[in-house]
N, C-alpha and C positions, 0 to 999 in steps of 0.2 A: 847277665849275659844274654845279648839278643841274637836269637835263632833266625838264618835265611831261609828264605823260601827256598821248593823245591822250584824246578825248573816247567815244570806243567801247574804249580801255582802264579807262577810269573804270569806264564803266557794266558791264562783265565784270567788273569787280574789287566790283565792288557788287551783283550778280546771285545770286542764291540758286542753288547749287552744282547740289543737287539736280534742281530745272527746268531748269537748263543742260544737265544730262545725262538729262533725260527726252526733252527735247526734243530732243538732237542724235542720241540712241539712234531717236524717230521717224523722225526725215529719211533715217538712214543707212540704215534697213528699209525705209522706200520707196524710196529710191534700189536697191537691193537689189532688191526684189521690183518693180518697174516693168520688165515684161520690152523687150529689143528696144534698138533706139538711145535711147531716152529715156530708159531707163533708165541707159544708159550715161553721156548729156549729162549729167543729173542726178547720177552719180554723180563725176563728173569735175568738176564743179560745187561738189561737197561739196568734194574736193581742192585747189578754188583759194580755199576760206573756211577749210580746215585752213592754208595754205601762207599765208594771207597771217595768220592766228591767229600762226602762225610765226613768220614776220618780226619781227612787234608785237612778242613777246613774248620773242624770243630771249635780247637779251641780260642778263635776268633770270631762268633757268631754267639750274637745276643741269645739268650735261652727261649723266648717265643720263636724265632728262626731254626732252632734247634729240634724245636718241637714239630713245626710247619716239615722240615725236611723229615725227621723220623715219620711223620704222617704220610708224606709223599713217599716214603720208602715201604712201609706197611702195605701198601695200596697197590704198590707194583707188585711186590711179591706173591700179595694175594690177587693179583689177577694172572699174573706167572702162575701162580698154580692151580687155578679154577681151570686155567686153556688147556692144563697138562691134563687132566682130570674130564 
């Protein structure tokens, strides 16, 4: 039995690649350069739309992708919490 997408998988799979990573390259520089706890909230914030990107997408993603994104997740959290600190 084959499983549909959700409805925010659709629209990420129909999303021009390009603006996806303009835009998530802005968020993550402000996240970044927002000094102080806010910065941090926000950065931590990013970590819980990578983590749940995750989830969604897991179990369609070759296991080096798998890895690259747990990396990429690891990396936000802990600069989430270095800013909170």
């Amino acid at each position: 039995m084959q499983r549909t997408q959700s409805g925010i998988a659709r629209r990420l799979a129909r999303a021009n690649p390009t603006t996806v990573f303009l835009v998530t390259l802005l968020l993550v520089l402000v996240a970044f350069f927002t000094p102080g706890v806010l910065g941090g909230l926000f950065t931590l914030l990013l970590a819980g739309a990578v983590a749940a990107l995750l989830v969604t997408t897991w179990r369609v993603q070759t296991p080096p992708t798998r890895a690259i994104r747990l990396l990429a997740l690891t990396l936000l959290v802990t600069a989430g919490l270095v800013k909170l600190l």
